[in-house]
N, C-alpha and C positions, 0 to 999 in steps of 0.2 A: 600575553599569548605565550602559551609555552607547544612546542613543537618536540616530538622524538620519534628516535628511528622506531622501523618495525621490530627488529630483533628482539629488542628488550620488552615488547607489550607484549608477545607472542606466543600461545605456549601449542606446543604441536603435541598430539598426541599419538600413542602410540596403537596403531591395529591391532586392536587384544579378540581376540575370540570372540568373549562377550559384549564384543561394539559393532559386531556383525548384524544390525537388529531386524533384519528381516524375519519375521518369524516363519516356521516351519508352511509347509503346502502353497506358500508363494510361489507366483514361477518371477518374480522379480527379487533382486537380491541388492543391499547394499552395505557398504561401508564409511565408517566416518575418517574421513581423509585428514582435516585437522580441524583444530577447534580454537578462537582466540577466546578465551578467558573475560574479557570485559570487565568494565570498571566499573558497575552500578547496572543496576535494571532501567530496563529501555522499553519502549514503546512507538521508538520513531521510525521504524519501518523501514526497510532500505531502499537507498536510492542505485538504480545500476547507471554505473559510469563502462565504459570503456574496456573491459578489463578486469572490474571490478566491484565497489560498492561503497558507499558514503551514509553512515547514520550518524544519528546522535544517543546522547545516554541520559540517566538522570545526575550523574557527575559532571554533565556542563562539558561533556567533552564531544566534538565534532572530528568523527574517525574515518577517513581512507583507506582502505585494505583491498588488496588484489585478490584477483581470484586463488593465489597459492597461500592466501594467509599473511600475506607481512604487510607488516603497515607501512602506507608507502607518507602518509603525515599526519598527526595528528595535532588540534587545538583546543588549548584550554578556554574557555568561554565563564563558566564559572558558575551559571544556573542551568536548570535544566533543561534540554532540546529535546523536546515533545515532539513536534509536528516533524515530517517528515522534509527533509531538505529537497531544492531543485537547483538546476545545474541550468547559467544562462550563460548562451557563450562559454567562456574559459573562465566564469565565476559560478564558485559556488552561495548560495542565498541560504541564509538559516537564522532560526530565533528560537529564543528563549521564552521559557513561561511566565519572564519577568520582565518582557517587553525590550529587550536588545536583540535587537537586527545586526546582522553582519552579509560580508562577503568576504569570502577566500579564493585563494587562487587555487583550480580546481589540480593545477600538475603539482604544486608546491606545497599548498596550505599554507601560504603568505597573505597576512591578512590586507585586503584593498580598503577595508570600507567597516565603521563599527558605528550602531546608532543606539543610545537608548531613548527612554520615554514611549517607547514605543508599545502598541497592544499586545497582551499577551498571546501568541499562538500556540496550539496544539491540535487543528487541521493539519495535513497533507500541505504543501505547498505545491505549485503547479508551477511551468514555465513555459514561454515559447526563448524565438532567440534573441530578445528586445530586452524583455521584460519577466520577473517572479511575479505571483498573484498569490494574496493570503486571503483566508475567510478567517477573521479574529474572533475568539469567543462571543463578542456581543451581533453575530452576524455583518457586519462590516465586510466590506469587501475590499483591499487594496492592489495595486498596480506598484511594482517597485521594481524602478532601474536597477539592472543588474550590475551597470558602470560605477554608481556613488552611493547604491542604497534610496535616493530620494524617491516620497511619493510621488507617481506619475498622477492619479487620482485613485481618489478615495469614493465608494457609493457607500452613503449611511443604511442600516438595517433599516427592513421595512417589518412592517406590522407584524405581528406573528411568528417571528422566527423562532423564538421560543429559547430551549438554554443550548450551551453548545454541547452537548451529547448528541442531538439530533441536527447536527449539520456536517454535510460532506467535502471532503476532496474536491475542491472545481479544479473542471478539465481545460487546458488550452488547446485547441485540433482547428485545423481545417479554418484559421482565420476569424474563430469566435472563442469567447470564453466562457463557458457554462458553469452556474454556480447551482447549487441544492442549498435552500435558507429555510430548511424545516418544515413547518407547517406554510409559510409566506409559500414555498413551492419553486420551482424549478426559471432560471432565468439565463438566457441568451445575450450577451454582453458585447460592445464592441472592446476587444482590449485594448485600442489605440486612447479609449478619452472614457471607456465607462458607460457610453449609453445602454440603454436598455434597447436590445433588438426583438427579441418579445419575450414573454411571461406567461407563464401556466403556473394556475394550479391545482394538482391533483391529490392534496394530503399530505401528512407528515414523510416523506422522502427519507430510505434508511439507506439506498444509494443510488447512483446511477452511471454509467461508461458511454462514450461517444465512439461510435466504430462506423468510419465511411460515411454516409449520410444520415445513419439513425443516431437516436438519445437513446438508449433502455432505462428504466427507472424501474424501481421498485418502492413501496408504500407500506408503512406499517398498518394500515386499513386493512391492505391485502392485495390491492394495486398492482399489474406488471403492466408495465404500459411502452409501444415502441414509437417516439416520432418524429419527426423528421427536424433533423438537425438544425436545419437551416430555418424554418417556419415557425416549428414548436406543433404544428398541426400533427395531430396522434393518427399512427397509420395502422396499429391495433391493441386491444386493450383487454387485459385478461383481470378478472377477479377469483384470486385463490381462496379456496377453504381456510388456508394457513395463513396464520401472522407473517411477513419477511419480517426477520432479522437485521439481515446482512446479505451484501449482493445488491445486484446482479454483477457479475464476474463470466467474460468471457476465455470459454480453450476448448480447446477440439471442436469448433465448430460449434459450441451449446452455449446458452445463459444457465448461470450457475446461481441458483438463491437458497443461502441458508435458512431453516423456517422453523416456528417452534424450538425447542431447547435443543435438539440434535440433530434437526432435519435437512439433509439437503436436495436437491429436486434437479433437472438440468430440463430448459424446454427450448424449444424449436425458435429461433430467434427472427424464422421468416412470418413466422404467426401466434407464437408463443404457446401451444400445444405442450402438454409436457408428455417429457418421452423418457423418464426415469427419477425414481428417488431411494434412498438410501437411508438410514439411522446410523451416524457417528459415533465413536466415543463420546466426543465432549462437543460443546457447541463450535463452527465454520464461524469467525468473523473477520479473519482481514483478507480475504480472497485466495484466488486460486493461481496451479500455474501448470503450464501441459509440459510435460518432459516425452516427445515422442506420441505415440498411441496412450500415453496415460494422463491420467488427471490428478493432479499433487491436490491436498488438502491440510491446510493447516491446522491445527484444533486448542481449543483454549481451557484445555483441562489443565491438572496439576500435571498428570503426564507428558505433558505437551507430544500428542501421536501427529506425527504427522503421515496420512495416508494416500498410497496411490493408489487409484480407483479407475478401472478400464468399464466405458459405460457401458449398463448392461448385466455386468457380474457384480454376484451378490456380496462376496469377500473382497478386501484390500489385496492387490500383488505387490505393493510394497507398505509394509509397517514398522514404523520407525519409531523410537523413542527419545526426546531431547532431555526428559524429566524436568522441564520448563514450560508453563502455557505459552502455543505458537498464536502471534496474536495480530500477527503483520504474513502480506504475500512473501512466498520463497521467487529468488530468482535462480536463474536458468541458465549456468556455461555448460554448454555444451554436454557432458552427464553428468556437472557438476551440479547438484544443489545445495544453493546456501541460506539458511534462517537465522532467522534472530530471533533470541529466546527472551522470553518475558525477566531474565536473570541478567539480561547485559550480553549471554554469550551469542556468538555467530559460530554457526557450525557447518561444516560442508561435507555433505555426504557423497560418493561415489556409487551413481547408481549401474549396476551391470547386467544385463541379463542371461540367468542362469541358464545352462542348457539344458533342454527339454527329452 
């Protein structure tokens, strides 16, 4: 394990003119506050801690950095950390695409706990305050102690799951564990021991979120389906024109699904009515984030734009550019937002609003 301070990973940039990227007839405006540099291109999406934020890279490196930019620890791992880290208790959980599991300590980055032989992950990983939960490429479900790393239980893949491109992030909420196993479809898990509480299924699943009693799913059939969390009984069910992509992602009160190559759509999540959609730059796939009255948008072009978008209006009031595909959710301090670039870099933008 190798550990070093923030100062030396760090590189702060300076507010040049030309990083002002809001473009012209915006009435939103922003700047790029700093930028760390990163060791390798990433795809592990960040995790918000406290303060701050925790990804992984493809240089095997697991990074803590505050909201101002400095790294507060960082560990060498040694292969690549795909899947997105969670945070149990005062441990952090993460693995490799070469099947080593670890835990670190989430103030320190003192390692507690290192396992290999283990499946390779590149899901999202989920947590409550017990236990991490991983969905392994082969649809595998596992439970892992946030204290030693040990399996709590394992559920083997059922029929159909299919390959893992087409499997989601499961969620831990409200005393279930919710998984999406592809085409196999949508399952209610007890996270204490693994039972199955019930099972639907409605199709290949490209994602789904648990908010307060409901499940929203989305289906690459065309599928938008909302149901009740606790049963799995569907309380209404919409069949789109368009292919989902990617989504459903909730902010400002909307479900957000990207559709088609640049499409994004927002509909009424008390009955799934759609009440607006949009043509992007580049394709919407790791979701969305509200900063105020707006709606952040990630995008997985070369450009990597990332747009805010106030429902309703037809132009972006913020337009940004990282020149990296945004390929994971941005998170949210306060007018701070921070992304991670398809290149490795994390960058935090200052959003302000202009006067009118």
């Amino acid at each position: 394990m190798h550990r070093s301070s923030g100062d030396a990973s760090i590189r702060k940039v300076a507010l040049l003119a030309g990083l002002a990227l809001a473009l012209s007839g915006c009435d939103q405006a922003a700047e790029l506050s700093w930028s760390w540099a990163g060791e390798g291109p990433s795809r592990s999406g960040l995790t918000e801690v406290d303060g701050g934020v925790i990804f992984g890279n493809e240089a095997g490196a697991l990074v803590r950095l505050d909201e101002t930019g400095r790294v507060r620890w960082r560990v060498q791992v040694g292969r690549e950390i795909a899947a997105r880290p969670a945070v149990v208790g005062d441990v952090v959980v993460a693995a490799t695409t070469s099947g080593e599991w670890l835990g670190v300590s989430l103030q320190t980055g003192a390692e507690k706990w290192r396992l290999g032989g283990k499946p390779a992950l590149t899901v999202p990983l989920a947590s409550d305050d017990q236990r991490a939960y991983a969905v392994a490429d082969d649809g595998s479900v596992f439970a892992i102690s946030g204290s030693s790393g040990g399996t709590a239980w394992r559920l083997l893949p059922p029929r159909g799951v299919g390959d893992a491109a087409g499997l989601c992030a499961p969620v831990a909420k409200n005393g279930r564990l919710h998984v999406a196993l592809g085409k196999a479809g949508l399952f209610a898990l007890n996270p204490a021991d693994g039972e199955t509480l019930w099972r639907r299924s409605v199709g290949e699943v490209v994602g789904f979120l648990v908010e307060g009693a409901r499940l929203y799913a989305a289906t690459r059939e065309g599928r938008v389906l909302a149901l009740d969390a606790g049963t799995g009984a569907v309380e209404w069910e919409r069949t789109l024109d368009e292919k989902p992509q990617a989504g459903p992602w909730l902010a400002r009160g909307l479900l957000w699904i990207a559709f088609d190559e640049r499409g994004l759509m927002s509909l009424d999540p008390q009955d799934g009515a759609e009440t607006w959609r949009v043509q992007l730059p580049a394709p919407a796939r790791g979701g969305v984030a509200a900063w105020r009255e707006i709606v952040l948008v990630p995008t997985d072009g070369r450009e990597g734009r990332l747009w805010g978008l106030r429902p309703g209006q037809a132009e972006p009031v913020v337009n940004l550019r990282a020149d990296s595909a945004l390929r994971t959710a941005p998170r949210v301090f306060g007018d701070t937002v921070l992304t991670l670039a398809s290149d490795g870099r994390v960058l935090a933008w200052k959003i302000k609003r202009a006067s009118r």
